[in-house]
RONUDREN-520593 format. One record per residue (C-alpha): x, y, z; residue number from 1. Coordinates in nm, 3 decimals, padded with zeros to 5 digits. Last residue first. Layout:
<<X; Y; Z>; NUM>;
...
This chain:
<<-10.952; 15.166; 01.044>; 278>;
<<-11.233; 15.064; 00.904>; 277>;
<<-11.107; 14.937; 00.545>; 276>;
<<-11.198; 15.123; 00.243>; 275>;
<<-10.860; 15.137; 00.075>; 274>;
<<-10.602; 14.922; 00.248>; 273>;
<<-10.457; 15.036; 00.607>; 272>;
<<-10.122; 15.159; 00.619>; 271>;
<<-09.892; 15.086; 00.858>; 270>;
<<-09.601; 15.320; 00.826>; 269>;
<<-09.851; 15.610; 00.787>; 268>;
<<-10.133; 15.461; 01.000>; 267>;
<<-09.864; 15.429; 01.256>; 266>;
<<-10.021; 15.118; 01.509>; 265>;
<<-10.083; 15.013; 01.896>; 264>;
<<-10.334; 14.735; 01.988>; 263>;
<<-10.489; 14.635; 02.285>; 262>;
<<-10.591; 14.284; 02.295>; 261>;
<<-10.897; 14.064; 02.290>; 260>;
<<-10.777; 13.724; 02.134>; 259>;
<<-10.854; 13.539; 02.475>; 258>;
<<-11.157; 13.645; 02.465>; 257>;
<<-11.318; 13.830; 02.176>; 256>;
<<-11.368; 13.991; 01.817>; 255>;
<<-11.003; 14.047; 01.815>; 254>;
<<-10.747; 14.348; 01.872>; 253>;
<<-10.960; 14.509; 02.134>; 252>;
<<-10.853; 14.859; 02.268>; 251>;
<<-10.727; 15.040; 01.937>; 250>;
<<-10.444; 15.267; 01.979>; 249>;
<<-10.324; 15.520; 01.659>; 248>;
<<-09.952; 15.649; 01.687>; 247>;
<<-09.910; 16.023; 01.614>; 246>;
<<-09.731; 16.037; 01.256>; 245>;
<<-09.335; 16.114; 01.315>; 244>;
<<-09.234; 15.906; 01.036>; 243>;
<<-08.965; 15.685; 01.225>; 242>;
<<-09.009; 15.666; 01.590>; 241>;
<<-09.390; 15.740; 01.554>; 240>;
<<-09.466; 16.069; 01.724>; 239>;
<<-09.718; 16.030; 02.074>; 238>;
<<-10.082; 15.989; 02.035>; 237>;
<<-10.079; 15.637; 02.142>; 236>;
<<-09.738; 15.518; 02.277>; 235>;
<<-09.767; 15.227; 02.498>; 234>;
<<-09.635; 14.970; 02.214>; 233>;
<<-09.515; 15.178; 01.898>; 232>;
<<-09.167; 15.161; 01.852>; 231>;
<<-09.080; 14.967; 02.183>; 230>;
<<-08.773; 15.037; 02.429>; 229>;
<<-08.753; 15.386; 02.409>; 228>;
<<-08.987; 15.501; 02.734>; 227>;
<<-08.740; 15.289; 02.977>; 226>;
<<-08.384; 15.269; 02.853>; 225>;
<<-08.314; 14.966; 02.640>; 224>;
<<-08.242; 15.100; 02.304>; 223>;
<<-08.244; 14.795; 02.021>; 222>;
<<-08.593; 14.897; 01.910>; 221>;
<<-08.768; 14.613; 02.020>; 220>;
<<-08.708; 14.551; 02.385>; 219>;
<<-08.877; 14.277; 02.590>; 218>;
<<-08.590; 14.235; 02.824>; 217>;
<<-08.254; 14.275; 02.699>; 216>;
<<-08.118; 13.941; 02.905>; 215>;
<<-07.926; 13.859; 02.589>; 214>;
<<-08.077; 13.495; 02.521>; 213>;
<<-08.389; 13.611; 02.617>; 212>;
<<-08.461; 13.904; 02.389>; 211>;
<<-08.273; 13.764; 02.119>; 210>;
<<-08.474; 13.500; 02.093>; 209>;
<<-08.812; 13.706; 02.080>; 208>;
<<-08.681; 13.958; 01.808>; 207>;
<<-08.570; 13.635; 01.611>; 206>;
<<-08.860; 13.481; 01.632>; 205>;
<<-09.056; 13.708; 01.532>; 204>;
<<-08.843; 13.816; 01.272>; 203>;
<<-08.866; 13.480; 01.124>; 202>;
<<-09.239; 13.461; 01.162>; 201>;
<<-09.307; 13.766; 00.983>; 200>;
<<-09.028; 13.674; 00.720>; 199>;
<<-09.249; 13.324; 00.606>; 198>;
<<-09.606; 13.465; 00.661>; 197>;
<<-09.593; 13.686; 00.369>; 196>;
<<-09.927; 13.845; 00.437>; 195>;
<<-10.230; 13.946; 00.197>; 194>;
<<-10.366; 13.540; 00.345>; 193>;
<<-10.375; 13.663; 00.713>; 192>;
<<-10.601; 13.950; 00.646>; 191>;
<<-10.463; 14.281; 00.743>; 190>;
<<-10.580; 14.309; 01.091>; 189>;
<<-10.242; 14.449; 01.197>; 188>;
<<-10.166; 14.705; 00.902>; 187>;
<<-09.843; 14.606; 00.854>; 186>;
<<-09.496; 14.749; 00.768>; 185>;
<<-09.274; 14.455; 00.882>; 184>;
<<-09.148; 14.625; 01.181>; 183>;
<<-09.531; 14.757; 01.266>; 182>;
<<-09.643; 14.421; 01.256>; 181>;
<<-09.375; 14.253; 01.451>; 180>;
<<-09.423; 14.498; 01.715>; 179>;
<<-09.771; 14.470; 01.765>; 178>;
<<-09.729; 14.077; 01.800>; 177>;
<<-09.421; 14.128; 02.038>; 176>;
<<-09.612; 14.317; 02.258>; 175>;
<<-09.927; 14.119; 02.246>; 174>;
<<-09.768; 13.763; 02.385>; 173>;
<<-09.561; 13.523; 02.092>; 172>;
<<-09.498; 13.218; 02.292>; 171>;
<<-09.740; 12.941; 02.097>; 170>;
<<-09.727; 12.956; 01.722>; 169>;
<<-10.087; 12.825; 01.592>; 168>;
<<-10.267; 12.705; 01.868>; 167>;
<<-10.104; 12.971; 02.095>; 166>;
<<-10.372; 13.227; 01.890>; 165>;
<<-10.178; 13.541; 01.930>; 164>;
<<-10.019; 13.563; 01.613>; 163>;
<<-10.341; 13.510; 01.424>; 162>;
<<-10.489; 13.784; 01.619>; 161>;
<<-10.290; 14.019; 01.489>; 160>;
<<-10.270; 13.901; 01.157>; 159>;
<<-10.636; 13.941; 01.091>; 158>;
<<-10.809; 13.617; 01.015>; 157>;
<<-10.906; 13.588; 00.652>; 156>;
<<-10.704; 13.290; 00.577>; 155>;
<<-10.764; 13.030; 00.866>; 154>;
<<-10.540; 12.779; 00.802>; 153>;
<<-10.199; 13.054; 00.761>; 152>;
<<-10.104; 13.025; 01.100>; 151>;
<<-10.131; 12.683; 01.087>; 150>;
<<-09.959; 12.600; 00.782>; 149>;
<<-09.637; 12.816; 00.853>; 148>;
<<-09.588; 12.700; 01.257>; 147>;
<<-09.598; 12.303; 01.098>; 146>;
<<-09.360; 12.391; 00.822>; 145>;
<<-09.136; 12.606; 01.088>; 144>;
<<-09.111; 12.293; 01.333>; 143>;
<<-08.910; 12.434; 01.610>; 142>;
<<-08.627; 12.125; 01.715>; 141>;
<<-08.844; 11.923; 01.994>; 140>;
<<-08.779; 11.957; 02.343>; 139>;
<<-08.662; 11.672; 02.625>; 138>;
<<-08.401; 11.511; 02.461>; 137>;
<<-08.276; 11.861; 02.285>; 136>;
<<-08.378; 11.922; 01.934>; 135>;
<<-08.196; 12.260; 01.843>; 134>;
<<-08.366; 12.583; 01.895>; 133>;
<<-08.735; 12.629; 02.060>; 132>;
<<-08.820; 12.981; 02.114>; 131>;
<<-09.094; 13.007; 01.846>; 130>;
<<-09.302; 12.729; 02.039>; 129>;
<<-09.493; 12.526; 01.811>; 128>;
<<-09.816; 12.530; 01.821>; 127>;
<<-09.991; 12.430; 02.108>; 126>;
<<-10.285; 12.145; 02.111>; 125>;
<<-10.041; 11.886; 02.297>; 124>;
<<-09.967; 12.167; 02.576>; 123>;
<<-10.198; 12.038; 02.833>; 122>;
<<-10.276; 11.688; 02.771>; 121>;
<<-09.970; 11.634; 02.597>; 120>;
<<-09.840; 11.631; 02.964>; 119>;
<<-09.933; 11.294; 02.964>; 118>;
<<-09.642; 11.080; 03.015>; 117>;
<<-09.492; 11.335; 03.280>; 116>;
<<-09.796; 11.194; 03.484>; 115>;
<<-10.054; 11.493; 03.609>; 114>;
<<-10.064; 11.784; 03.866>; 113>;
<<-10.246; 12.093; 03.853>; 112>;
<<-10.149; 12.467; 03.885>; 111>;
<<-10.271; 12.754; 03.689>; 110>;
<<-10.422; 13.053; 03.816>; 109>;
<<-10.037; 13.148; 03.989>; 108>;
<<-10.106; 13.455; 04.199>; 107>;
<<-09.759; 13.356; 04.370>; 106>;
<<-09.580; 13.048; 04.334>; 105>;
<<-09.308; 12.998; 04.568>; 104>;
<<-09.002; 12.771; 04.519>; 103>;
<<-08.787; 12.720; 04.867>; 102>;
<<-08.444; 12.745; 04.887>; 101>;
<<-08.239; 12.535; 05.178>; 100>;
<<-08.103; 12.312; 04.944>; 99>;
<<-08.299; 12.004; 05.058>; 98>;
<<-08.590; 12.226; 04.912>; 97>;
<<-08.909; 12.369; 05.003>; 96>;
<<-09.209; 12.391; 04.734>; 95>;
<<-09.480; 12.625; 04.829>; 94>;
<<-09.783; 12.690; 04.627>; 93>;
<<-10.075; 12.963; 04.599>; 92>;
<<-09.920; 13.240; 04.783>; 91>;
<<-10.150; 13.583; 04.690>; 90>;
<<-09.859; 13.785; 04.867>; 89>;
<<-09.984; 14.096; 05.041>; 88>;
<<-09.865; 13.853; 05.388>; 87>;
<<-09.438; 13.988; 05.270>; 86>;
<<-09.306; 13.594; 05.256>; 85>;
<<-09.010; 13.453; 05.460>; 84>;
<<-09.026; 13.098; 05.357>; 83>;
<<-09.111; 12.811; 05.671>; 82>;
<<-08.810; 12.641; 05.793>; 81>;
<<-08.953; 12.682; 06.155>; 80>;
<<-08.764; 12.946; 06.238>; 79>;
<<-08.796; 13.117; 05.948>; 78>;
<<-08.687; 13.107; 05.590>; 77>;
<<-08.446; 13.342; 05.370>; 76>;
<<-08.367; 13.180; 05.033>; 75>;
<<-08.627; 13.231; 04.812>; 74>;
<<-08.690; 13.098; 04.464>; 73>;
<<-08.990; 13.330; 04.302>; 72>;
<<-09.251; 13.141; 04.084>; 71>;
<<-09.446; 13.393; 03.900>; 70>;
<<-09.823; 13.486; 03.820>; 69>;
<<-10.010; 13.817; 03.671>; 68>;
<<-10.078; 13.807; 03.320>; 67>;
<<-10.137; 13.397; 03.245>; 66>;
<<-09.874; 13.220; 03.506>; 65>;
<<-09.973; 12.842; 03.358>; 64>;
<<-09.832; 12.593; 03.585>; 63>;
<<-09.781; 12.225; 03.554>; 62>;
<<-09.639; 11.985; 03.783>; 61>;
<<-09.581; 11.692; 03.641>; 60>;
<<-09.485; 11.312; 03.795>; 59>;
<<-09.317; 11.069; 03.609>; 58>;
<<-09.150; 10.928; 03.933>; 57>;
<<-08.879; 11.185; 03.965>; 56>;
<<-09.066; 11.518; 03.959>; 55>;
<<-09.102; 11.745; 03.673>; 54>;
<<-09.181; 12.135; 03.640>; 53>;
<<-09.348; 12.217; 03.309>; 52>;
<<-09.442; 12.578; 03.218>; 51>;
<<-09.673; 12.702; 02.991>; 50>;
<<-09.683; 13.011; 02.807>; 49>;
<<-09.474; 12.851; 02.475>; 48>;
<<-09.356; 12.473; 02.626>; 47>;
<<-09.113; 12.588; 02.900>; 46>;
<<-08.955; 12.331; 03.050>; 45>;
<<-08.800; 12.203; 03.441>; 44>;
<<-08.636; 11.913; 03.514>; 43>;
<<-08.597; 11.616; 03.779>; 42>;
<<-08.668; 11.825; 04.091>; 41>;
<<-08.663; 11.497; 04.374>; 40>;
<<-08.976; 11.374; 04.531>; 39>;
<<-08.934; 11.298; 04.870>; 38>;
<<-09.162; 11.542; 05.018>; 37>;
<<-09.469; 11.578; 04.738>; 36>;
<<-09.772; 11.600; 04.922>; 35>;
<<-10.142; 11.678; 04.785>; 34>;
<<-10.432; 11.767; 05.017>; 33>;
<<-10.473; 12.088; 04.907>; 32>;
<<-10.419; 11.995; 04.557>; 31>;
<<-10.765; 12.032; 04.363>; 30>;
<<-10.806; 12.363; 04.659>; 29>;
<<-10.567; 12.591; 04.617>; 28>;
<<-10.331; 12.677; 04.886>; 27>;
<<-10.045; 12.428; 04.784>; 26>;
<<-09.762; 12.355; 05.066>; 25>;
<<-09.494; 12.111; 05.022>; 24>;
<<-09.199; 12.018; 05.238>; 23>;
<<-08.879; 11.840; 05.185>; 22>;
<<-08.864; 11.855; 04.831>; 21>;
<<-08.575; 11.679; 04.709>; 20>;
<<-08.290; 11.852; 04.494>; 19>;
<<-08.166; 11.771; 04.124>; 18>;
<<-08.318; 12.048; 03.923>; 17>;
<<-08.231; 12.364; 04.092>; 16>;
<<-08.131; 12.529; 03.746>; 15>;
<<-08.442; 12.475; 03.628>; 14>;
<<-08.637; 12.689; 03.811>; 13>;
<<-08.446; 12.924; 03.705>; 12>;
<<-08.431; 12.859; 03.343>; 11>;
<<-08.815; 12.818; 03.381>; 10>;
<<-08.859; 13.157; 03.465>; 9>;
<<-08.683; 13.274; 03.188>; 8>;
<<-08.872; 13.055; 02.914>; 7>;
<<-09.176; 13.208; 03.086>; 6>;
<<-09.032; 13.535; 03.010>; 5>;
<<-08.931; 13.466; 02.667>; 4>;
<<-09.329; 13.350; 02.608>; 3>;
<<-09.482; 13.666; 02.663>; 2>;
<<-09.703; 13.711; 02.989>; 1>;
């Protein structure tokens, strides 16, 4: 999942900051036994993929949603106060609200709890996160010296897989990774040090921002209808947007998990250099 999505979800989440759980139901097993009625919603934040939900009482509860997880807020409940839930759903945590609302994590592979005080424990190795803005009192300003000097530590890594290594920049998911290659003309396993790292990440960031803060969903080419969204992403074999060379598809954009992607490229507007395997 790409970081402006988790930064959405979290929004939401957030928004309900303020009410008391009143019920709480986790169906995996480290928390089974766990109860937080009482506890009031203090804050919600997105650190790149990861997302932070707080409880008064520096208490954390933090959930990773990886390819397949959400939290959904739903309002219609039984009888019995219980959520209204189709049974397909792979329900892994249920948070009911004073408001009458209930916060549902479904397929979610992440969940533990731990004090607020030591959430460095999960997002302390992160990079920074290309969507943060301003300093806020409970996020950091984006530290573009820090971002800069770790994506560019480990000089013959391909680009690609530079950009999707959280550890260096955390929030940047494959799509916008392929897509900030082919917008700034790159072969994407040219070697991290034959790039200028300094516009790559600005774009990136500036694709990503705009992305959430207009509600455009993860569109790249400015055109938001379905099948023109992206200039290369999902279209092997089909005409690049600008050149009209069919668009080459690798399966694996790294030598192995969690860098193992599937990548999209124009050799024509991405050329390759002379002799690589392309």
């Amino acid at each position: 999942m790409e970081g402006d999505a988790v930064h959405r979800c979290a929004a939401r989440l957030d928004a309900l900051s303020g009410a008391t759980v009143v019920r709480s139901d986790f169906r995996t097993p480290s928390l089974a036994t766990v109860d937080l009625a009482g506890r009031v919603l203090a804050a919600t934040r997105a650190h790149g993929k990861h997302l932070l939900t707080r409880f008064a009482g520096d208490l954390t509860l933090h959930s990773h949603l990886r390819m397949s997880g959400s939290w959904t807020v739903v309002r219609k409940h039984g009888t019995h106060g219980r959520p209204l839930l189709p049974r397909r759903l792979a329900v892994r945590a249920v948070l009911t609200l004073d408001t009458g609302v209930s916060l549902v994590g479904v397929d979610v592979p992440v969940l533990e709890l731990l004090r607020t005080r030591d959430e460095h424990r999960v997002v302390g190795h992160l990079g920074p996160d290309v969507l943060a803005g301003a300093p806020t009192a409970t996020q950091a300003a984006f530290d573009e010296e820090t971002a800069l000097a770790r994506l560019a530590r480990d000089p013959d890594r391909p680009i690609v897989e530079a950009l999707l290594d959280q550890r260096g920049v955390s929030g940047l998911g494959n799509l916008w990774a392929v897509e900030v290659c082919f917008l700034r003309g790159l072969w994407p396993w040219t070697p991290v040090r034959d790039v200028d790292l300094e516009p790559l990440l600005a774009l990136a960031r500036r694709m990503i921002r705009r992305s959430l803060d207009h509600g455009t969903g993860m569109t790249t080419t400015g055109v938001t209808r379905r099948g023109e969204n992206h200039w290369v992403t999902g279209r092997s074999n089909r005409p690049c947007r600008r050149c009209g060379t069919l668009v080459r598809f690798r399966p694996a954009a790294g030598s192995g998990a969690p860098y193992t992607r599937e990548v999209w490229w124009c050799p024509s507007c991405q050329p390759a250099p002379a002799g690589a395997h392309t």
